[in-house]
C-alpha positions, -999 to +999 in steps of 0.1 A: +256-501-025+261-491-058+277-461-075+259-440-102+275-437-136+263-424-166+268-434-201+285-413-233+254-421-252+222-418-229+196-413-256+198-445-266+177-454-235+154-433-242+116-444-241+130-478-236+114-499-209+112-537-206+078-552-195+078-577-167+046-598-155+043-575-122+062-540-135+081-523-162+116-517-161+126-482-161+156-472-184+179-464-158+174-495-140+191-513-169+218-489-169+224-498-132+225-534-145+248-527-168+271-509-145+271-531-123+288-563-146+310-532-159+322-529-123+327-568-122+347-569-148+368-536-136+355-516-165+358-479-154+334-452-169+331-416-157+316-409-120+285-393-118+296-385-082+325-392-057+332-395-021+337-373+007+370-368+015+379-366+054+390-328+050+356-321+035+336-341+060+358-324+090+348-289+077+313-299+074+313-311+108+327-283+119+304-255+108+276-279+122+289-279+157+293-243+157+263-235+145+248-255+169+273-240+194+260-201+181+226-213+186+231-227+224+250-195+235+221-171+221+198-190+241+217-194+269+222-154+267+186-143+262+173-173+287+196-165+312+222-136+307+193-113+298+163-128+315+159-103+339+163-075+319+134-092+296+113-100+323+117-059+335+108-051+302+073-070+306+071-058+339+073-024+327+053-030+296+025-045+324+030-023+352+031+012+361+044+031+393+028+062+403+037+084+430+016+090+457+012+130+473+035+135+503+041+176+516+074+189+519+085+201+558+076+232+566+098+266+587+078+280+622+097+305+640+100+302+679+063+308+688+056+286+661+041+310+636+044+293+600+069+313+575+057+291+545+030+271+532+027+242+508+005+248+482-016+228+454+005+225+422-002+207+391+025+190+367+021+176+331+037+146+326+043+123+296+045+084+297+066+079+267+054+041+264+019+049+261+021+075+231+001+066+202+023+043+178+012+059+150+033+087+139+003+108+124-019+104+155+013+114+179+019+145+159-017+159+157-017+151+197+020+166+205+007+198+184-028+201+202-004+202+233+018+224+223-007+252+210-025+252+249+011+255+262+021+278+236+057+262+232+071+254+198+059+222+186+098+208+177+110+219+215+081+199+226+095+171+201+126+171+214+123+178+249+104+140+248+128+121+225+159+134+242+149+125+277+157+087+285+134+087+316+099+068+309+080+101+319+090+133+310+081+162+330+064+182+305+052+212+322+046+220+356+029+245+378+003+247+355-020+279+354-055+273+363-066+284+330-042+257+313-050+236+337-089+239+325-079+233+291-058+202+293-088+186+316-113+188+289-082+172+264-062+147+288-081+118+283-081+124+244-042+120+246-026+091+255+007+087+270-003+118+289-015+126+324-015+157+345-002+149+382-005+170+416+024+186+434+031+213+454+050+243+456+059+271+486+040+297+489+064+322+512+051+348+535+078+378+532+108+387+519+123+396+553+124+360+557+139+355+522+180+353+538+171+328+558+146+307+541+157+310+509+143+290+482+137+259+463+143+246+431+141+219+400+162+191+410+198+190+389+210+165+371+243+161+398+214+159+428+196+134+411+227+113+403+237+116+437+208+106+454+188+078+440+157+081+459+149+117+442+125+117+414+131+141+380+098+159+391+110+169+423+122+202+437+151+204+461+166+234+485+190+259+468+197+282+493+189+289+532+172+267+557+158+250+526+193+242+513+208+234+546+182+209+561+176+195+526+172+164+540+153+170+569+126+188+549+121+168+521+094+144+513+094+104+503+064+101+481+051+069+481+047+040+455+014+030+435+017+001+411-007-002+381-010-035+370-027-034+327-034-058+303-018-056+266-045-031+254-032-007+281-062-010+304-064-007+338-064-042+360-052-036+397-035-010+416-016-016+448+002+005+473+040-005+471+058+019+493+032+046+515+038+084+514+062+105+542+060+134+544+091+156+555+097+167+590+092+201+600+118+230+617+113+255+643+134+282+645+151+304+674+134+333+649+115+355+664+091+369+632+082+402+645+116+410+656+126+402+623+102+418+604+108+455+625+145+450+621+142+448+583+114+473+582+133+502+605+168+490+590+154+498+551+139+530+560+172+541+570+189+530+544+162+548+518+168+577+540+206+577+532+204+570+502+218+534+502+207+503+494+228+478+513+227+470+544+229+436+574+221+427+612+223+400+634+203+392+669+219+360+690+207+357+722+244+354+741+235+326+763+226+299+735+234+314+702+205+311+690+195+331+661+167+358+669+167+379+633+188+376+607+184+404+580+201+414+550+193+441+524+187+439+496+161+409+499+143+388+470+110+375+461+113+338+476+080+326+454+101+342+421+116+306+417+083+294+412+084+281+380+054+303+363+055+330+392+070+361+370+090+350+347+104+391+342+108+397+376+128+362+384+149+372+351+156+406+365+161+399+398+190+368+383+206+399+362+209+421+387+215+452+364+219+477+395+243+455+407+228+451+441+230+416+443+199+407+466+204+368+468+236+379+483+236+370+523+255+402+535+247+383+575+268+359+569+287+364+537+295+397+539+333+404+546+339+445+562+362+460+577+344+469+613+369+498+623+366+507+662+341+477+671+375+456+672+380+476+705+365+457+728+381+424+717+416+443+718+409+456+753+399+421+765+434+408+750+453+440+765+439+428+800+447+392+799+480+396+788+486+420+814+497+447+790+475+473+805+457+472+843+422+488+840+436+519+856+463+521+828+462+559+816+474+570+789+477+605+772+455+612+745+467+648+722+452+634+693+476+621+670+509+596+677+543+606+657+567+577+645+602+590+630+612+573+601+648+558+612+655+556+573+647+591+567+666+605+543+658+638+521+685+629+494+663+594+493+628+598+488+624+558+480+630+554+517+598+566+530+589+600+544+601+618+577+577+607+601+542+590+600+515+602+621+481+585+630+453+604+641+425+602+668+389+616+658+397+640+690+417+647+719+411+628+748+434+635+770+444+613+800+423+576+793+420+547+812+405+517+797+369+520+802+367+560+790+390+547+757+362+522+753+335+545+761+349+572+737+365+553+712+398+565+716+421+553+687+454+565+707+447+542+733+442+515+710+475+525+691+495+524+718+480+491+732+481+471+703+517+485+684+532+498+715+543+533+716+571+546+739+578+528+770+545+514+770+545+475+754+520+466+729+505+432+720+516+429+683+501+413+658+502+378+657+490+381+701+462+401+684+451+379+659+455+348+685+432+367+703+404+374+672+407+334+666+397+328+700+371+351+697+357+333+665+371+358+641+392+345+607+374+309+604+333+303+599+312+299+629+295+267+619+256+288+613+234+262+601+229+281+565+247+276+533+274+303+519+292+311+552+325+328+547+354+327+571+370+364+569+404+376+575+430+384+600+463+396+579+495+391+599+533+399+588+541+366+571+510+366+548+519+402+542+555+393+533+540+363+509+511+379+493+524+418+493+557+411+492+561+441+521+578+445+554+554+447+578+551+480+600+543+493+635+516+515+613+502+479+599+498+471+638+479+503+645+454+498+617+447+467+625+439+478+662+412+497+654+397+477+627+412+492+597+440+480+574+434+443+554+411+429+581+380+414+576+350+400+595+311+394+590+282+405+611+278+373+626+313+367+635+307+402+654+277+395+670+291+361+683+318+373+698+300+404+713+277+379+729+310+362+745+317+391+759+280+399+774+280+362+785+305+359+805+334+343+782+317+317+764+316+314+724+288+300+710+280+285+678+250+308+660+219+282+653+188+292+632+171+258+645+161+247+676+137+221+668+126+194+643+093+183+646+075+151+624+045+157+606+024+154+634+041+184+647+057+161+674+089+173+686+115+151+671+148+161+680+161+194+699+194+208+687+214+215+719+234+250+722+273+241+708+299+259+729+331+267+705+352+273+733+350+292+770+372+302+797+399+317+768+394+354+788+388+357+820+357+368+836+369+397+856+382+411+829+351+408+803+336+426+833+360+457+828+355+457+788+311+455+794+321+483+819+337+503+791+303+491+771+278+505+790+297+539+796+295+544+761+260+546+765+258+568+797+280+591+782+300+582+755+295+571+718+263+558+720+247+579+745+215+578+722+208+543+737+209+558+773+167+562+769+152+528+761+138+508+786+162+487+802+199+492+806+221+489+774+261+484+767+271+497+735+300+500+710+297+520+676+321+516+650+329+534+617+352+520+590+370+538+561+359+521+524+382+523+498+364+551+482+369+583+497+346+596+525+329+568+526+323+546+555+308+510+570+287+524+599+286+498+631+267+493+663+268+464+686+246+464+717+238+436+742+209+442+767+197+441+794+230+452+804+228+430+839+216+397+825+218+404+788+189+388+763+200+396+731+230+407+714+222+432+682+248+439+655+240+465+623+264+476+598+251+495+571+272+496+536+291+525+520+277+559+534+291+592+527+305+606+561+308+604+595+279+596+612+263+577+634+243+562+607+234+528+623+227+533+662+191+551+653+178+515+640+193+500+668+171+525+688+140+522+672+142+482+676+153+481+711+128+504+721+105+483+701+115+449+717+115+455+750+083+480+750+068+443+740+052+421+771+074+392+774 
């Protein structure tokens, strides 16, 4: 092999060539000749080039092999690392998956009359994949849109390009005049399609406590739960809420199989629709529609606005009306419904707050309807015998030990705590029957010679009676109430507690706290014989074939925590408040009644909670009704005319 070099002079080879009988010799050719007998002889002349040294040929080999090596590893990653996700591409690029209609459970009340409907609803959604490529084209079609919408063209923009989903829910319960328009467009626009739904249509807004509502799915729920879609609506509050997933629907699967123009090939059914299973209530409709009707009228006629009751029937729990005042619109969180009225209703300038459940959320201080729980406490702690008497003149004196004229800081001479009359000598059923806050004083403080539970025996006994802690109801938004007792007074207050703090509390008054259902439950305790229940709205789940499904069985909380004989004596007290005590008014209707009213100071002055409990029939009791009505100016009995007018109501009914 030989080695190029040139010469110093190379133009003297120039258009030199030697002939030879087959060829010509080119220039160069003799300059190889002649470098080669210059090599012979060891003459050196400059290189025209040089070897590769072993550094050089090391890099080069180098870079090679890793270049080869970058090459491999890409492939390796695309072909297998990120196959799949290149295959879901095409897949999604090929195929589309379309839901297919299912209905949403529905609500019946116990003679299964239905409370709400499913009706047809119509959604606009855009497949981002399938808008036209070309910018121009997209922007006449997006402002087309957005003028039959009438929504600014950029919130249209960006509502699509901010929304990482493949279909973007771009409108939905669409009017029907809209919904005319866009159905002469639709198939002008691609990338967009308008898809059926449905929405509830609810029958009345005495239902709208329990029922409540539903609503756009949130972010957090759709998170949370995979099998959601961004286009569907979940419960917010109520039954919808609570059996959330009990009442929804799976909507099934359609898969559109297209070529690379977009068209249409196949469609195949991937997944089929379910629909959600259905609830029947322990509600009885009409009940619950005269109790809200009678309970608002007197309300109006008072000139108050808020207001609750609660119907159990004692020997299940089972939740026979459930009303609280204000109400709301249900079919306002409709998207497209009335957008003012949803807005004013949400603002709540009056300060009413209707989406508040007062039933089962509202905490009140329930002044002399504690008395029948006390009494039944009294008795089984054989503090008092149902013969005890005691001397009613109105009004119990303590002395203040610390009393000292020179000391003011130490507290005044004597405190003195007042009946509403004098009742003179009172056994247990007349102080039940009358309401007699001595009696209760004495029983529940102590006073004289005569012992007194105290306060923490009083509020062992309110526990077992279901007060201080939730009753389990199957709605959302249930709070617990309160039972104060010396320690939390010492921690919170920073104050001694005081035989005074033990009277209040006696009678209802003071720091404690409970809701209409807590009453009602434990009034139905004591008309059933000493069990507790657990309130229940549902009693049934049927599938979409209105089969029955499951039946939810009555929960006992606990039983047996009173004895019977002495439940006896307190529904004894009970009923002669309505032959001739406080609630004498109820003495009329047409079965047997036992009563217990109840009126509790607010902290605005001359202004009280008005209460009535009643279970009847008073021999084998059917339902248990408890009103309180909010904030009324006096004393009155303010609430047991509703509970009149209902009663009379329910049991003048054929059943």
């Amino acid at each position: 092999m030989f080695v190029f070099q040139t010469s110093k002079e190379p133009k003297e080879f120039r258009d030199r060539k030697i002939k030879t009988f087959w060829r010509e010799i080119e220039p160069q050719e003799i300059l190889l000749d002649s470098l080669a007998q210059k090599k012979d002889i060891r003459i050196s002349e400059k290189k025209m080039e040089v070897p590769l040294s072993q550094k050089m040929l090391k890099v080069l080999f180098a870079v090679f092999f890793i270049s080869i090596f970058f090459l491999l590893a890409k492939s390796f990653q695309l072909q297998i690392l990120e196959r799949n996700q290149f295959l879901a591409q095409a897949q999604e690029n090929k195929f589309i998956i379309a839901s297919l209609g299912a209905e949403r459970g529905v609500i019946y009340d116990r003679n299964l009359n239905q409370l709400l409907f499913n009706r047809p609803a119509y959604n606009l959604i855009c497949q981002k994949s399938q808008l036209p490529k070309e910018e121009r084209e997209k922007e006449g079609v997006l402002k087309q849109l957005s003028q039959i919408l009438e929504e600014d063209l950029e919130s249209l923009k960006i509502k699509i390009s901010e929304t990482q989903d493949a279909e973007v829910l771009i409108s939905q319960n669409l009017s029907h005049q809209t919904l005319i328009v866009l159905e002469t467009k639709i198939k002008e626009w691609p990338g967009f399609q308008v898809r059926q739904n449905s929405k509830r249509d609810y029958q009345a807004q005495a239902f709208s406590h329990l029922l409540g509502y539903t609503g756009k799915i949130t972010a957090p729920e759709l998170k949370e739960d995979l099998n959601y879609s961004i286009f569907d609506w979940t419960g917010k509050q109520g039954l919808e809420k609570s059996y959330e997933k009990i009442l929804r629907k799976n909507p099934g699967k359609l898969r559109i199989e297209r070529d690379a123009l977009g068209k249409e090939i196949s469609k195949e059914i991937v997944a089929l629709p379910e629909s959600g299973k259905s609830l029947v209530l322990w509600l009885d409709s009409d009940l619950q529609i005269r109790l809200s009707e009678v309970l608002e009228r007197k309300l109006k006629e008072l000139g108050v606005e808020k207001g609750a009751a609660v119907v159990l029937e004692p020997d299940s729990g089972g939740v026979l009306a459930l009303v609280s005042l204000p109400d709301f619109n249900n079919n306002l969180f409709n998207t497209g419904s009335d957008p003012e009225a949803l807005q004013y209703l949400l603002e709540d300038p009056l300060s009413l707050n209707p989406l508040f459940n007062r039933a089962i959320s509202g905490q009140y201080l329930m002044g002399s309807t504690i008395k029948p729980l006390i009494a039944s406490a009294a008795l089984e702690e054989k503090i008092i015998s149902p013969q005890t008497n005691i001397n009613c003149q109105g009004e119990i004196v303590i002395e203040n030990p610390w009393y000292d004229p020179d000391h003011p800081e130490l507290g005044q001479e004597a405190w003195v705590y007042h009946d509403w009359t004098v009742h003179g000598w009172t056994d247990l059923r007349k102080a039940i029957a009358q309401s007699c806050n001595i009696y209760f004083y004495t029983v529940g403080g102590g006073y004289g010679e005569q012992e007194g539970l105290g306060p923490s025996r009083i509020k062992d006994y309110l526990q077992l009676f279901g007060w201080g802690e939730r009753t389990g109801i199957d709605l959302p938004e249930e709070t617990s109430g309160f039972i104060p007792d010396p320690a939390w007074k010492e921690r919170v207050k920073e104050e001694k507690w005081w035989d005074g703090d033990t009277y209040h509390l006696s009678i209802g008054q003071g720091d404690i706290l409970a809701t209409p259902l807590q009453i009602a439950a434990a009034f139905s305790a004591i008309a059933n014989g000493g069990k507790l229940y657990q309130p229940q709205v549902v009693k049934e789940i049927l599938d979409s074939e209105k089969n029955p499904v499951q039946e939810i069985t009555p929960k006992i909380l606990r039983e047996n925590f009173v004895d019977e004989k002495n439940l006896q004596i307190v529904r004894e007290g009970m009923r002669e408040a309505v032959t001739y005590g406080s609630s004498v008014s109820l003495n009329d209707l047409p079965v047997k009644a036992a009563a217990k009213t109840g009126t509790a100071q607010t902290s605005q002055i001359d202004y009280y909670h008005h209460w009535v409990t009643v279970f009847a029939p008073y021999e084998n009791p059917q339902i248990v009704l408890t009103i309180v009505i909010e904030s009324v100016k006096g004393v009155q009995f303010a609430a047991l005319p509703v509970a009149k007018e209902v009663l009379n109501w329910y049991f003048s009914q054929s059943r």
